[in-house]
N, C-alpha and C positions, 0 to 999 in steps of 0.2 A: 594734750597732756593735762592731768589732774592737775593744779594749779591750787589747794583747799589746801590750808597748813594745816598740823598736826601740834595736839596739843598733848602735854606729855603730864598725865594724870598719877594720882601720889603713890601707884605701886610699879609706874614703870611703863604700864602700858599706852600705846600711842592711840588718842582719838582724833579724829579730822574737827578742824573747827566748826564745818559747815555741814548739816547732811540734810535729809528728806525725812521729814514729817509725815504720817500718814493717818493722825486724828480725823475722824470724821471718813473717811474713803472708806465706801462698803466693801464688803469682802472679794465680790464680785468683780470691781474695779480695781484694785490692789497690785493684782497680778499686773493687770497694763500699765497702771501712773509709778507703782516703784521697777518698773522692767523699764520703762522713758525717761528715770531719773540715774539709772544703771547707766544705761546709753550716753545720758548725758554726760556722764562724770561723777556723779555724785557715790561717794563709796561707803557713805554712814547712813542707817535707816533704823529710822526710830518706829516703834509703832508699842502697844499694849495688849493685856489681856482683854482689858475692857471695850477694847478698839473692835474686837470681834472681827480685825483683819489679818491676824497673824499664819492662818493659810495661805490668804492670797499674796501675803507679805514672801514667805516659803519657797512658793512657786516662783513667784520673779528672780528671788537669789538664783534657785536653781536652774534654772531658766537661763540666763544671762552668762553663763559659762567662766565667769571668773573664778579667779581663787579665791576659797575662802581669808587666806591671809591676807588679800585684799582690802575684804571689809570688815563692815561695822555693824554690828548689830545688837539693839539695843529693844527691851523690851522691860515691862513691869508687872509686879504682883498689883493684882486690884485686891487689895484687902478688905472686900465686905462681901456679900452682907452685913448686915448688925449681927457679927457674931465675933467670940475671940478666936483668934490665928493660934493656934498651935504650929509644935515642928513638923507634923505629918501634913497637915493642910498644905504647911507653905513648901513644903516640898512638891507634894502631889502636884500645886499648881505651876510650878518651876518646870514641873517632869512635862504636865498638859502644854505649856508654852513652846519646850522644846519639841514635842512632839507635833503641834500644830507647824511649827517653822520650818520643819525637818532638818534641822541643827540637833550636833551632838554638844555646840556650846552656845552661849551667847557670849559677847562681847560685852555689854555690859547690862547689869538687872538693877532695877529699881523697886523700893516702897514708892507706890504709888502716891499715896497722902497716906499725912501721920497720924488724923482723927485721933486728939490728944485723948477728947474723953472717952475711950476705950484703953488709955493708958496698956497700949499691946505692944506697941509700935520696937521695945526696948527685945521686948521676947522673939519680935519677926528680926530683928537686926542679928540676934544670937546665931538663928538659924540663916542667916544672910552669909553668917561668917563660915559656916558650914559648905554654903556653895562655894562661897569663892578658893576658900581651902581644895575645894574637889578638882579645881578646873576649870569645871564645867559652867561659869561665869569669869572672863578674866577680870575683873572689876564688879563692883557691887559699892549702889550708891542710891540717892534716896531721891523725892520727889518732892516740894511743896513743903518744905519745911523749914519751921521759924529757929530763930534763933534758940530760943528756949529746950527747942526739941534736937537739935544737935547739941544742946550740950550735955542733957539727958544721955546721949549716947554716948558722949565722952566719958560721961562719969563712967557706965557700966559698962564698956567696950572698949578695946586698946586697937580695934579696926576702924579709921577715918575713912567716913564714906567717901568715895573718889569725885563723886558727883553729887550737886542738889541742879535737879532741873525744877525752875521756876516760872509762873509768870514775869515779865521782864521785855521793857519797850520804854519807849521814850519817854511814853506818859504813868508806868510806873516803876520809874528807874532802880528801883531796891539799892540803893546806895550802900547802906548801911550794911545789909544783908551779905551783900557783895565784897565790902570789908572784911568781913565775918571768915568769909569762904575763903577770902588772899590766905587771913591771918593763919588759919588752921587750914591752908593745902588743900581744900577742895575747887572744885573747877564749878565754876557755876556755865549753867545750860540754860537757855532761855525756851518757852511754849509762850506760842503765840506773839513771836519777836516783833511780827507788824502789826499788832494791837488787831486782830482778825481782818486787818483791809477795813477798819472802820473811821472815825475822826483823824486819828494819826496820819494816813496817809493824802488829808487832803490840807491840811496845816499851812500854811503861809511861811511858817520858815523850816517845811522840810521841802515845798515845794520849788524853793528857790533856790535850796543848795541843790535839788535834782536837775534845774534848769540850768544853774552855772555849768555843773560838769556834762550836762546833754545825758542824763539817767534818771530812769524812774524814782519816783519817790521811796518805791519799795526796796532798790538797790541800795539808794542813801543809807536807809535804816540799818537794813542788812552791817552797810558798811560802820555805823555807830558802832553795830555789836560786837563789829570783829575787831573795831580799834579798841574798843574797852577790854580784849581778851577774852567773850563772852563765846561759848559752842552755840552756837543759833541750827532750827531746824525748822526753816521755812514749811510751810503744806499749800501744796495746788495739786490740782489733777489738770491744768492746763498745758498741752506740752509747751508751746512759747515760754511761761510763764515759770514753768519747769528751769528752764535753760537759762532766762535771764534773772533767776537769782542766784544763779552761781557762775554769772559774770558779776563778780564784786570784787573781783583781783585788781583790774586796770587803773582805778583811781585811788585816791586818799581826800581822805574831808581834813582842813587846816584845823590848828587849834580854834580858832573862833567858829568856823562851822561845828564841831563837836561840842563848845560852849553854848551855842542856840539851839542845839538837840538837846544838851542834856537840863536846858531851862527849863524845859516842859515840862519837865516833872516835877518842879518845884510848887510844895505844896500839895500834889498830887495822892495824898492817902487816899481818895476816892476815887481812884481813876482806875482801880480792878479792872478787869472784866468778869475771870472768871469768880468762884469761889474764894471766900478768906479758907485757908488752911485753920483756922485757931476755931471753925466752926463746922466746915463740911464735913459728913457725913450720910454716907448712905447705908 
């Protein structure tokens, strides 16, 4: 039995806390590691345009014989080149996405990054509101974006994005950012929840809350983000590894294990990985 709570986003509709990632998985491989993560339980699947896997993403839904009220699917505009987004663009490429997934909707669409200095971001959100008016998006919500740039939106749209997915881990905990989203009813989403499998998971105090409880370090994590209320979406193409991040039901970290996780990040402005939003650009 699915065991992944449901998180209940600011127009009503229900997302799973936990789903599958699919950054980086070639197209090629797609169809197999999200058809392994179907299997497993997993009913939320994130992937993008830019992912260049939203066919092989397509095939496994369909594949996998479930219902589509089921799932979850989530996918986003890659807003570049260096050019400006008009309403036809971001349509076109809404219509290309659905048509790569072979969905008549998605579950939820994203701006990919707000790349402020193309100041567009405000015009792509008009036309956002467009989709989710139609349907054919049951939610529409944004990507990497600062504070500044939500409230840019607020001024000139009465539609609160439902979602900001973030970078967001232990060691760069967005606290503030996090507030931000409680205050104004957005759900925040974490990308790259275990800091890519890099320093984070070999830490000395995530290593030992994973030894108390007999769990990976990667579980631990996992479990920070669901105790903060965070949507996390783990990425492997390992089946085991597949399975054992959505065994993250069975335990709970104390207050003092969630105050040793969330120390790490104190101080932590430079503990990125990927791109600052207030500067990428492609």
């Amino acid at each position: 039995m699915n065991q992944v709570p449901a998180i209940r986003l600011n127009n009503g509709t229900l997302m799973p806390q936990l789903g599958f990632g699919v950054w980086q998985v070639p197209d090629a491989e797609a169809e197999h590691a999200v058809g392994t993560a179907l299997e497993a339980g997993y009913r939320s699947i994130d992937t993008a345009a830019i992912y260049g896997n939203e066919k092989g993403t397509g095939k496994a839904v369909a594949a996998s014989g479930l219902p589509r009220e089921e799932l979850f699917v989530t996918t986003k505009l890659w807003n570049g080149p260096k050019q400006t987004w008009g309403r036809d663009a971001v349509l076109r490429a809404f219509d290309d996405s659905l048509t790569k997934l072979g969905l008549d909707h998605v579950d939820l669409y994203l701006i990919h990054w707000p790349r402020p200095m193309r100041d567009d971001f405000v015009a792509i959100w008009k036309t956002f509101e467009e989709i989710a008016a139609s349907g054919r998006a049951k939610a529409v919500g944004v990507s990497n974006f600062r504070t500044e740039d939500l409230d840019r939106i607020a001024a000139e749209s009465a539609l609160v994005p439902a979602v900001n997915q973030v970078e967001l881990h232990p060691l760069h905990p967005q606290a503030a950012l996090r507030a931000e989203h409680t205050a104004r009813g957005i759900v925040t989403e974490a990308w790259s929840p275990l800091g890519q499998g890099k320093e984070l998971l070999t830490l000395p105090a995530v290593t030992e809350i994973a030894a108390a409880h007999g769990r990976s370090a990667a579980q631990v994590v996992l479990r920070w983000h669901l105790q903060h209320g965070t949507v996390v979406i783990p990425k492997s193409v390992t089946p085991a590894r597949i399975r054992e991040n959505l065994d993250v039901f069975g335990f709970e970290l104390d207050a003092a294990e969630m105050a040793a996780l969330d120390a790490l990040g104190a101080g932590a402005a430079g503990r990125r990985i990927g791109p600052d939003p207030a500067e990428f650009d492609v």
